[in-house]
KOLRO-721766 format. One line per 5 residues: for each residue x, y, z of N, C-alpha, C. Coordinates in steps of 0.2 Angstrom, whole numbers, plus 5000, padded with zeros to 4 digits. Layout:
X,Y,Z,X,Y,Z,X,Y,Z | ...
//
This chain:
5400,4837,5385,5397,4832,5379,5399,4835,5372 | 5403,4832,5369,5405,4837,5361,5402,4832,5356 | 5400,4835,5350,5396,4836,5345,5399,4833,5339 | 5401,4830,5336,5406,4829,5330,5401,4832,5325 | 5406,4835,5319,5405,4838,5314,5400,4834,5310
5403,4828,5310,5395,4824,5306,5391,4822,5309 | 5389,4824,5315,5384,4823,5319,5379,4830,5316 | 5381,4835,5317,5379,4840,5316,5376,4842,5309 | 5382,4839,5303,5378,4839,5297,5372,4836,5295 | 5372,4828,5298,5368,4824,5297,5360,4828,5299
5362,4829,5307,5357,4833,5308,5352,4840,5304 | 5358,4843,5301,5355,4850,5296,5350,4847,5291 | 5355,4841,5289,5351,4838,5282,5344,4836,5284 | 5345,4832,5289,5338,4829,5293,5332,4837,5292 | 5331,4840,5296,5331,4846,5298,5327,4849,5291
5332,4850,5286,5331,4850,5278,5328,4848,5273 | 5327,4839,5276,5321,4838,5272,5314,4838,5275 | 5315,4838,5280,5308,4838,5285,5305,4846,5283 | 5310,4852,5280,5305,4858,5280,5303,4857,5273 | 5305,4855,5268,5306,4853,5262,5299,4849,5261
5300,4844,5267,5293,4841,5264,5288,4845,5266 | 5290,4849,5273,5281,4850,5276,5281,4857,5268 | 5284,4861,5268,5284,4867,5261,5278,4863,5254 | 5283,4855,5255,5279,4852,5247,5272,4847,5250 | 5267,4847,5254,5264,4846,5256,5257,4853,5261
5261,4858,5259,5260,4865,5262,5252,4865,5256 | 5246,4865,5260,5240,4867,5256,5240,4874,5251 | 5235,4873,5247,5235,4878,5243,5230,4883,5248 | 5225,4883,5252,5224,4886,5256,5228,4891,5262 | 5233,4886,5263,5237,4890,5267,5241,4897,5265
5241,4893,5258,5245,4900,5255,5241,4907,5252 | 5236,4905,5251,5232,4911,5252,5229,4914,5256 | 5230,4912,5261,5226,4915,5269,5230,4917,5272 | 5238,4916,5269,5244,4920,5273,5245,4926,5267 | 5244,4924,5259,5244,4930,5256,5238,4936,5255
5234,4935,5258,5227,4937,5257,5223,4940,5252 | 5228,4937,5247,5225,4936,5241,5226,4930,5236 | 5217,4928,5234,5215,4922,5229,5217,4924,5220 | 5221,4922,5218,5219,4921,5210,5217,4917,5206 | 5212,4922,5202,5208,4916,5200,5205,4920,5193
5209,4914,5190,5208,4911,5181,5199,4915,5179 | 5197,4919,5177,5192,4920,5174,5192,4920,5166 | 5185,4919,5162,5186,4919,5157,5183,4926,5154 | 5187,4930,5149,5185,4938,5146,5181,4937,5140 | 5180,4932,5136,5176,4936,5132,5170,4930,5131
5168,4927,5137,5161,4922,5136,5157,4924,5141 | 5151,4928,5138,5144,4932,5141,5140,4926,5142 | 5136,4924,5146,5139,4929,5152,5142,4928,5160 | 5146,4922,5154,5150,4920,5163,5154,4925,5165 | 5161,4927,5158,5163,4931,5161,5166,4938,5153
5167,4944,5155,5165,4949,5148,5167,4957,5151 | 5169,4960,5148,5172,4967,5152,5166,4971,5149 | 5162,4974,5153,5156,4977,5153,5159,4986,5149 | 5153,4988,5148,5157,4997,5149,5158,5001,5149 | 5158,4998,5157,5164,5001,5162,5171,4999,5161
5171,4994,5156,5179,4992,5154,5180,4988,5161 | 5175,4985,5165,5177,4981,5170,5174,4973,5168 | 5176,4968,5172,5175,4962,5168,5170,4960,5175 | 5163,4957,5172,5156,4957,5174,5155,4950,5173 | 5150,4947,5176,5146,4942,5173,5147,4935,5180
5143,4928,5177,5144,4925,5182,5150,4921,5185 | 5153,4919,5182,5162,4918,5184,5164,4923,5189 | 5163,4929,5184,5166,4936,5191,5162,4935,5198 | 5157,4936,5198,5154,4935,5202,5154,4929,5207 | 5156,4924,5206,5156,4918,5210,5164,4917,5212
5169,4921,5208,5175,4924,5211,5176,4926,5216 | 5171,4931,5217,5172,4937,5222,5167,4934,5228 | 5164,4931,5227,5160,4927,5233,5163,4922,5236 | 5169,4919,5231,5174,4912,5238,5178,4919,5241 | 5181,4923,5235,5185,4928,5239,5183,4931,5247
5176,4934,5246,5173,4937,5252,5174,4933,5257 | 5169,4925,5256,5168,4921,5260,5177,4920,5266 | 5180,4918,5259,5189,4918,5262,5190,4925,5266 | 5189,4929,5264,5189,4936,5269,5195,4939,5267 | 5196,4938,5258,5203,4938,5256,5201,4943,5251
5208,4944,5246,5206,4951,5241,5205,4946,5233 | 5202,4946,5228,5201,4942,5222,5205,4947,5219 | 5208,4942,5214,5212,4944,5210,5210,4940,5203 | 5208,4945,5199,5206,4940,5193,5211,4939,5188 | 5214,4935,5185,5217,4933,5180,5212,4931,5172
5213,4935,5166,5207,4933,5163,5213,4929,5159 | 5208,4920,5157,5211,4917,5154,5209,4916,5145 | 5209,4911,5141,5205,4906,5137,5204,4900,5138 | 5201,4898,5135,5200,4892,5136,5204,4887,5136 | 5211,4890,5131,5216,4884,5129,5220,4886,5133
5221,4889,5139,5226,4890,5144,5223,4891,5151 | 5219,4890,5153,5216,4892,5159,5219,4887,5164 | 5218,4878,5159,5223,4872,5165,5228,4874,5166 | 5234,4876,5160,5240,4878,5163,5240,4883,5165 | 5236,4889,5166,5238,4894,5172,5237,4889,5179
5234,4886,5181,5231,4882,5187,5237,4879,5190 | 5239,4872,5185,5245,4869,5184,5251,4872,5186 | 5253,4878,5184,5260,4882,5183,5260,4888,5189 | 5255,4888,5194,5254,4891,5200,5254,4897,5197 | 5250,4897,5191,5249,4909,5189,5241,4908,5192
5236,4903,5195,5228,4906,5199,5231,4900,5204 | 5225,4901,5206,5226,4895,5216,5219,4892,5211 | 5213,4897,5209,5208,4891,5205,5206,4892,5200 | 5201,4888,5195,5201,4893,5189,5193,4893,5188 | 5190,4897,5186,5182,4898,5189,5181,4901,5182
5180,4896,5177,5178,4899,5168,5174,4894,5166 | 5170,4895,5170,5162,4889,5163,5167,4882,5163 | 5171,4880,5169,5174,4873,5166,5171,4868,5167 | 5169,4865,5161,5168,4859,5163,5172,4852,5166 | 5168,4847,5166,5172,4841,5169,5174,4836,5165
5178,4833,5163,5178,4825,5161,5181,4822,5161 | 5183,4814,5160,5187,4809,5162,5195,4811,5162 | 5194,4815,5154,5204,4814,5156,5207,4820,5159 | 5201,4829,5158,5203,4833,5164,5203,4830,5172 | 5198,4827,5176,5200,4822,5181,5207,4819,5182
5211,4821,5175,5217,4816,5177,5221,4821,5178 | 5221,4827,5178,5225,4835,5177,5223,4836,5185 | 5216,4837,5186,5217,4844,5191,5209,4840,5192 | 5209,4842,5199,5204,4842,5205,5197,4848,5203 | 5190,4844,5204,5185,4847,5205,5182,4849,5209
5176,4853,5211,5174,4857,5216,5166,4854,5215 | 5161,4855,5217,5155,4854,5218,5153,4858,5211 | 5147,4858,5208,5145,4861,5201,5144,4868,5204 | 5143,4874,5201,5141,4880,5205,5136,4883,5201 | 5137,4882,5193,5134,4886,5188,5130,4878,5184
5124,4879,5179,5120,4877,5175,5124,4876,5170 | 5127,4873,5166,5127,4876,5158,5124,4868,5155 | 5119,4869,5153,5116,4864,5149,5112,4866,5143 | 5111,4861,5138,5108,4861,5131,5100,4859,5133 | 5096,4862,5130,5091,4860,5132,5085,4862,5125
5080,4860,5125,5074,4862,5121,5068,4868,5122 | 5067,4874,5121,5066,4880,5122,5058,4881,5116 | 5055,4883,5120,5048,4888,5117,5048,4896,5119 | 5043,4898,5116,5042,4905,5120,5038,4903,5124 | 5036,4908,5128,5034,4907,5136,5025,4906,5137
5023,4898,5136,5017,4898,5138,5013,4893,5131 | 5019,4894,5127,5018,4889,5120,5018,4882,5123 | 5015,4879,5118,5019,4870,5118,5019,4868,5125 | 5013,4868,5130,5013,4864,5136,5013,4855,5135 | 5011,4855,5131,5011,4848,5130,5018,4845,5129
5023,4848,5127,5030,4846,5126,5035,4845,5134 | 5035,4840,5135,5038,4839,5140,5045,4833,5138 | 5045,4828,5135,5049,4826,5134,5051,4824,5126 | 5056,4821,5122,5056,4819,5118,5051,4818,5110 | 5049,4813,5116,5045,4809,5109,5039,4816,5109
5038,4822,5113,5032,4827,5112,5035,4829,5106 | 5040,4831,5103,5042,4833,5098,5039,4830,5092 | 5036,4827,5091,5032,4824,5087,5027,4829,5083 | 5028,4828,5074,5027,4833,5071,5029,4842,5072 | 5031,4844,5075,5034,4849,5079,5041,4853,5073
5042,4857,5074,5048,4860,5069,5052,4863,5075 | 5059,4861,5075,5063,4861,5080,5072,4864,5075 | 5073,4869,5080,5076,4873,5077,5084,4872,5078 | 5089,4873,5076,5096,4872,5081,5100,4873,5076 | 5109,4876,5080,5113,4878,5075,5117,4873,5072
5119,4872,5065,5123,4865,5064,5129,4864,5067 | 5130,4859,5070,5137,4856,5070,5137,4856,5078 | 5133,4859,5082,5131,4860,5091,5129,4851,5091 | 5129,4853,5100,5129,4845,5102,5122,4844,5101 | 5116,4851,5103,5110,4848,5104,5107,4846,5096
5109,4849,5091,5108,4846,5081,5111,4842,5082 | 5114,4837,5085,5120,4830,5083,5112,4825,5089 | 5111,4829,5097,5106,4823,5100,5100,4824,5096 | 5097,4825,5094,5092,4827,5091,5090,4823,5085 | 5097,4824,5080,5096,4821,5073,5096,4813,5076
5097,4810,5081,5099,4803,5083,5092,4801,5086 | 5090,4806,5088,5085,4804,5094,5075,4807,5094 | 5077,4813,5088,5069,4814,5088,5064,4808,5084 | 5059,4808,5084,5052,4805,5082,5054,4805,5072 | 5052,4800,5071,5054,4803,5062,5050,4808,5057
5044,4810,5062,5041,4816,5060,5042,4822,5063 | 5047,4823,5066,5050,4831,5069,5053,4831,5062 | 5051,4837,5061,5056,4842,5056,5061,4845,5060 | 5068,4845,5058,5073,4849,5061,5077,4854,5056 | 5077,4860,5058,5079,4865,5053,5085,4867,5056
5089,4867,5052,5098,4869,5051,5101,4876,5051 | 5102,4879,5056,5103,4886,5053,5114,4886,5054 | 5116,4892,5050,5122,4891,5053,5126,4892,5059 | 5123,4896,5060,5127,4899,5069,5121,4902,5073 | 5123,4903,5078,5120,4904,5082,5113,4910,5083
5116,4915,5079,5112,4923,5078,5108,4921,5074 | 5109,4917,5067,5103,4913,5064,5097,4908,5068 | 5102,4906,5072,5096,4902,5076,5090,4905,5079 | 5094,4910,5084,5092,4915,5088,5086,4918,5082 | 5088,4922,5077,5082,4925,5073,5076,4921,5071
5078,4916,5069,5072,4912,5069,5068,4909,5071 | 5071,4910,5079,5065,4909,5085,5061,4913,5086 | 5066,4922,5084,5061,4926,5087,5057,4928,5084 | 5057,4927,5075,5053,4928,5069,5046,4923,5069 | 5047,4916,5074,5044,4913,5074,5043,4909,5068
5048,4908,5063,5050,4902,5059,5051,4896,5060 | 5051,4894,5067,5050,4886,5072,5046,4887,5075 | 5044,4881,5079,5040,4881,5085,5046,4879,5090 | 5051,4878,5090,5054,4878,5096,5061,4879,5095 | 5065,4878,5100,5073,4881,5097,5077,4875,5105
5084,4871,5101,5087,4866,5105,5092,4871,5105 | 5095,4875,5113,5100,4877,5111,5102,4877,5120 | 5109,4880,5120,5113,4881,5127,5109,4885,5129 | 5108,4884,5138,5108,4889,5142,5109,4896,5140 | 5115,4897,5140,5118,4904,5138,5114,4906,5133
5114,4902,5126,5110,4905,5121,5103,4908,5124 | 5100,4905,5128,5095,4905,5129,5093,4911,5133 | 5099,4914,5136,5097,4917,5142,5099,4924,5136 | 5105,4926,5131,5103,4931,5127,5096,4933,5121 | 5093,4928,5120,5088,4928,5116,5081,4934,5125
5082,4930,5130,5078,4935,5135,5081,4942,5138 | 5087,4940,5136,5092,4949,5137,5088,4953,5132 | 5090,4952,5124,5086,4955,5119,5080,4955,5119 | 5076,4952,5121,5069,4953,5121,5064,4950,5126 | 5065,4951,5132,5061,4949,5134,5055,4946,5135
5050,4950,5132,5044,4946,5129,5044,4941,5126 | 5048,4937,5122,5051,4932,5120,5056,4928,5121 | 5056,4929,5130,5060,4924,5134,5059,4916,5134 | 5064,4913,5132,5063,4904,5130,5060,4901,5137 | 5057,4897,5136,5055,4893,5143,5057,4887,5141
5061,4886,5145,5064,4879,5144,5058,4872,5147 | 5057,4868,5140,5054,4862,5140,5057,4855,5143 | 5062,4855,5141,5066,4849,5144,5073,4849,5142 | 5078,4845,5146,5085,4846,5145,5086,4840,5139 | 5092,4844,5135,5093,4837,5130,5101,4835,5134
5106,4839,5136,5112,4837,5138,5116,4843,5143 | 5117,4839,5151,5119,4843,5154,5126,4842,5159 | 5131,4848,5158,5137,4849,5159,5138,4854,5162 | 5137,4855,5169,5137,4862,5174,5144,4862,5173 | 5145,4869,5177,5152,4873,5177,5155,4871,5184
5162,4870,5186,5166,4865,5191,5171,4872,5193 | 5172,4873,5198,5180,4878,5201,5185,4870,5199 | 5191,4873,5196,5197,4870,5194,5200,4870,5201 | 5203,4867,5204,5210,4866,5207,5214,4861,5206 | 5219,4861,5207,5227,4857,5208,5226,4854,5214
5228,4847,5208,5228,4839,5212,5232,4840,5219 | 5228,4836,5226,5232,4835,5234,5230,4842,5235 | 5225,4845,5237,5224,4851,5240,5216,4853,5242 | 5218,4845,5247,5211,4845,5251,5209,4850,5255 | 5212,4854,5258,5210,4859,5265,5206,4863,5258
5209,4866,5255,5207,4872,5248,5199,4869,5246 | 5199,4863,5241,5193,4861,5239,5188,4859,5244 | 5188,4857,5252,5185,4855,5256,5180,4865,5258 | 5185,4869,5257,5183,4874,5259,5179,4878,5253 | 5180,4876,5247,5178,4880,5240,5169,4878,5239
5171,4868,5241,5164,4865,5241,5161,4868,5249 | 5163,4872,5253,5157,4874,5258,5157,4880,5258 | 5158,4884,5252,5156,4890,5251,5150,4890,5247 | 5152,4884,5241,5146,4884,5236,5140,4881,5238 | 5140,4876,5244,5135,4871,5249,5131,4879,5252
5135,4883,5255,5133,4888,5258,5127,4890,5256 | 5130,4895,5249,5130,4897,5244,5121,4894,5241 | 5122,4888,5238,5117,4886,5237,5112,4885,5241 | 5113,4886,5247,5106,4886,5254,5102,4891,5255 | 5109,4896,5254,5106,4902,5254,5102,4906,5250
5101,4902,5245,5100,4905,5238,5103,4911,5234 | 5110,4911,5236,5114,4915,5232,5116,4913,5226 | 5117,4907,5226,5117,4902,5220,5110,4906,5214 | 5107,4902,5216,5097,4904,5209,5097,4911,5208 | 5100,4915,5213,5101,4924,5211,5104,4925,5206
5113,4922,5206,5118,4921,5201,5116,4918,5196 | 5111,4912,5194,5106,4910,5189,5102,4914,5185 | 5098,4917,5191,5093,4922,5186,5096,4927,5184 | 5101,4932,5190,5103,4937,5187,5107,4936,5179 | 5112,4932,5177,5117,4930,5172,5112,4925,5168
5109,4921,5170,5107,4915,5164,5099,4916,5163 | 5095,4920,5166,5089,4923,5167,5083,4917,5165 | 5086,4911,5172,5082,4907,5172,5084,4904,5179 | 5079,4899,5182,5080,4897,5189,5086,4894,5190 | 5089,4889,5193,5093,4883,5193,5089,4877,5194
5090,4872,5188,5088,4869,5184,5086,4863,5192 | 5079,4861,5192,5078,4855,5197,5083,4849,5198 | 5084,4846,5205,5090,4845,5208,5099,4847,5205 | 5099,4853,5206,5105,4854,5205,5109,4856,5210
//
């Protein structure tokens, strides 16, 4: 039985795009369980997700929630530290597999790149010292109250829209301002991010903020690249895990020095 020549060519090309396709449908999973090593986008200079400690190594919880898919994957982590204006096109452009830096979510990123289950808190919230102002639980308790916050932040803009007409709200410019006039006790309460809230308890303990009520909440999301379902299906049962086990509320207290916020 002989063969003709275009029998044969036809065939290679056949052959060619079938490895072609399965190559461009090939999971991002796949490809780091054959390299057994994950990269992944961290951010270097926002404490305390992610910040190069003393040790001149980069610490905090971003790192930390890196090296926990890496374990769970049984793979080696590789951080990539990015900013925040490039951290989608590292993902995009195949330089990490995910990007794990405080990302948040929203409409027109959903149009870029796939998200993961929330893993981290970051929200805006209203803050006392610890044991003050039990009556304040919602909005309208801000009534007569002097309420602190940095200008030009999200929780100064809900606030100016939304307190009681007798809240006084005091303007300071940045954040370290803010921060001093809490601890001065120049306010009775301070609107500000998680984050902020958890350096104010790093510094001083004794005058760790207790959060009264949330004003605006926007956890932190792992970044992937869109059709790479095996990858995200496994990233969300690490952080499911993760959160069962209470490795999650550890990574909370240790880094934000406060629980994870009810039903998160």
């Amino acid at each position: 039985m002989s063969i003709s020549l275009r029998s044969v060519s036809a065939l290679v090309a056949a052959l060619t795009v079938l490895a072609l396709a399965s190559v461009a449908k090939a999971d991002g999973l796949d490809s780091i369980m054959a390299a057994k090593v994950i990269k992944v986008a961290v951010p270097q200079d926002f404490a305390p997700f992610g910040f190069v400690g003393k040790d001149l190594k980069p610490q905090g919880y971003d790192i930390d929630m890196a090296n926990l898919i890496a374990r769970e994957l049984g793979v080696k982590a590789e951080l990539v530290p990015v900013t925040s204006a490039n951290r989608i096109a590292y993902l995009q452009t195949k330089k990490v597999d995910l990007v794990i830096s405080s990302l948040g979510k929203n409409a027109e990123r959903e149009k870029a790149i796939d998200f993961s289950a929330p893993y981290a808190p970051f929200y805006s919230a209203v803050y006392s010292p610890k044991g003050k102002y039990p009556d304040v639980k919602v909005l309208a308790d801000l009534a007569g109250k002097t309420v602190g916050a940095a200008r030009g932040t999200i929780e100064e803009q809900e606030l100016t829209s939304t307190v009681p007409k007798d809240t006084t709200i005091k303007r300071f410019e940045d954040n370290n301002a803010t921060i001093a006039a809490y601890m001065s006790g120049q306010i009775d309460l301070v609107a500000t991010g998680n984050t902020i809230a958890a350096v104010i308890a790093e510094r001083n303990p004794a005058q760790a903020p207790e959060m009264k009520f949330m004003v605006k909440n926007s956890p932190c999301y792992v970044g992937l690249n869109k059709d790479e379902p095996k990858l995200l299906a496994k990233v969300n049962e690490i952080i499911g895990k993760a959160k069962a086990s209470g490795e999650l509320a550890k990574l909370s207290e240790k880094w934000l020095k406060a629980p994870l916020p009810a039903g998160f």
